[in-house]
Backbone bond lengths (Angstrom), bond angles and torsions (degrees), N, CA, C in turn:
res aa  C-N    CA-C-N  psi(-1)  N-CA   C-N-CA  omega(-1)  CA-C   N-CA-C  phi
1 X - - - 1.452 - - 1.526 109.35 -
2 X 1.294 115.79 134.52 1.570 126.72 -174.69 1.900 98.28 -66.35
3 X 1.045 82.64 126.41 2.010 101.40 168.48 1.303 122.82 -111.11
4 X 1.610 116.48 120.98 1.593 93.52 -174.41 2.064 115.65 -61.49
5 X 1.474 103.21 163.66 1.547 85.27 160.44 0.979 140.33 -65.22
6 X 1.874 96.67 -50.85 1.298 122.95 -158.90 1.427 110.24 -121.50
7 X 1.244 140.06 171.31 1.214 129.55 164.27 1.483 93.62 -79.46
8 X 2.028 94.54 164.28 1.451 114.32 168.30 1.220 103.66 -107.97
9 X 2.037 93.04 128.53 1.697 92.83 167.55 1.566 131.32 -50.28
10 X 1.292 133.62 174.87 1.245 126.30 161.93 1.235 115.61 -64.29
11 X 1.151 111.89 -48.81 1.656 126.96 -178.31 1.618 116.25 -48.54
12 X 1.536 115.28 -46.54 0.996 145.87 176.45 1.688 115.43 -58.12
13 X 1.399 92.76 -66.21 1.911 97.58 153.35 1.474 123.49 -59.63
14 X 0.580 136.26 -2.47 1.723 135.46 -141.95 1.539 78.46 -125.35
15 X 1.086 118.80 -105.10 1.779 123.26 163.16 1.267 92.73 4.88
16 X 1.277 140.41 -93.52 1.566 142.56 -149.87 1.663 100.45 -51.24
17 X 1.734 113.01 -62.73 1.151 90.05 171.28 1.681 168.83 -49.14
18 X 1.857 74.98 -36.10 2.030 95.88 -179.43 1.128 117.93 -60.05
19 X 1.535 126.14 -7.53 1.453 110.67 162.20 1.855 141.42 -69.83
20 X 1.830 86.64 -12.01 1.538 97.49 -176.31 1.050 104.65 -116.72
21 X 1.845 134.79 17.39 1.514 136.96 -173.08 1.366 103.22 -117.70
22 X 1.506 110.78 5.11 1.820 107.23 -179.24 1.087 105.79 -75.57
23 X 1.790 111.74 139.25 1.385 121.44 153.58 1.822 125.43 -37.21
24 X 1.089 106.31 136.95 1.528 92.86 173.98 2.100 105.85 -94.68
25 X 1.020 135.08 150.63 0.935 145.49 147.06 1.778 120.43 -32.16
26 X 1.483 137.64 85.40 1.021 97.07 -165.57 1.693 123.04 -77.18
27 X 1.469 129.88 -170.95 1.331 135.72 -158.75 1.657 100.47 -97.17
28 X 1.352 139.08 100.43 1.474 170.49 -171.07 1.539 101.84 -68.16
29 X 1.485 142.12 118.02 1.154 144.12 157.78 1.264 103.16 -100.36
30 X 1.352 113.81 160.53 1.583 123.88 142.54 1.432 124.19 -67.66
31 X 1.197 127.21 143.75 1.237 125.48 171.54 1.523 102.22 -87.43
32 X 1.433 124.51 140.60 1.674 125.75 -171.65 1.595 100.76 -92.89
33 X 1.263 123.30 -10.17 1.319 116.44 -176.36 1.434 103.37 -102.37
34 X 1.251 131.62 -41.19 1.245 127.30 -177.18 1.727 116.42 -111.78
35 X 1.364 100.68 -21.22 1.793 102.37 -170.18 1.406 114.52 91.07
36 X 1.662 117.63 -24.86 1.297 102.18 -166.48 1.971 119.09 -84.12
37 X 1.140 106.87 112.21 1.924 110.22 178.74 1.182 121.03 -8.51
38 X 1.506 120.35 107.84 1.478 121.52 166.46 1.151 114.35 -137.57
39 X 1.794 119.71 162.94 1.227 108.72 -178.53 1.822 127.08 -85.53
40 X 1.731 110.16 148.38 1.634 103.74 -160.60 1.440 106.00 -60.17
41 X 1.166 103.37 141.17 1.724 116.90 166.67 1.162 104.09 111.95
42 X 1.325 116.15 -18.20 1.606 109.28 -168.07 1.514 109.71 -122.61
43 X 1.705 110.35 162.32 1.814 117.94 -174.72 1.162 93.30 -48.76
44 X 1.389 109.03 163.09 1.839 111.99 158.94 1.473 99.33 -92.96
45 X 1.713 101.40 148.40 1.590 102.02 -175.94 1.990 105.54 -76.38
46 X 1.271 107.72 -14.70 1.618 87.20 -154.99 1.975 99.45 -90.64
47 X 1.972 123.09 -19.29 1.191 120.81 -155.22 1.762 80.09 -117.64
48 X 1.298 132.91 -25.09 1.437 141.81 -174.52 1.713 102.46 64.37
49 X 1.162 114.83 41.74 1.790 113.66 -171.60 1.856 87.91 -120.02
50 X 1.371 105.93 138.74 1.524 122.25 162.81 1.212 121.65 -131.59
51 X 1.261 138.91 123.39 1.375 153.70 -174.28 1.346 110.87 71.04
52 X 1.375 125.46 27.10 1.238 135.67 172.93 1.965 102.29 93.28
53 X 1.130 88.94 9.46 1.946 78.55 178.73 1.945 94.40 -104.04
54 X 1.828 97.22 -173.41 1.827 85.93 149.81 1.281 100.78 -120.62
55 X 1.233 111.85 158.68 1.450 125.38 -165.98 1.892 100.19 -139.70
56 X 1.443 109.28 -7.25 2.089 100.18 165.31 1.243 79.68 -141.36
57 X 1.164 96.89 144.56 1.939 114.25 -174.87 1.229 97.50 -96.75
58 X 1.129 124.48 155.73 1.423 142.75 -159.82 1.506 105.91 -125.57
């Protein structure tokens, strides 16, 4: 069975990891009633309308 030699620095680990612990960006729609950016599937916070209805009253 493979044994490490040496220990791994933190630094050393850490590096290896941060490539698979990044945030992703999430994915930005338009809202069709107002225009202003929200995320898909959900009301927009600023007009409260979803799928073209309103659904939080303003």
């Amino acid at each position: 069975m493979a044994v490490p030699k040496r220990k791994v620095s933190k630094a050393r680990r850490d590096k290896r990891r941060s490539s698979h612990w990044k945030l992703k960006v999430p994915g930005l729609v338009k809202c069709s009633k107002c225009g202003a950016l929200r995320l898909p599937h959900r009301a927009c916070k600023s007009c409260g309308s979803y799928n073209n209805r309103e659904v939080i009253p303003q």
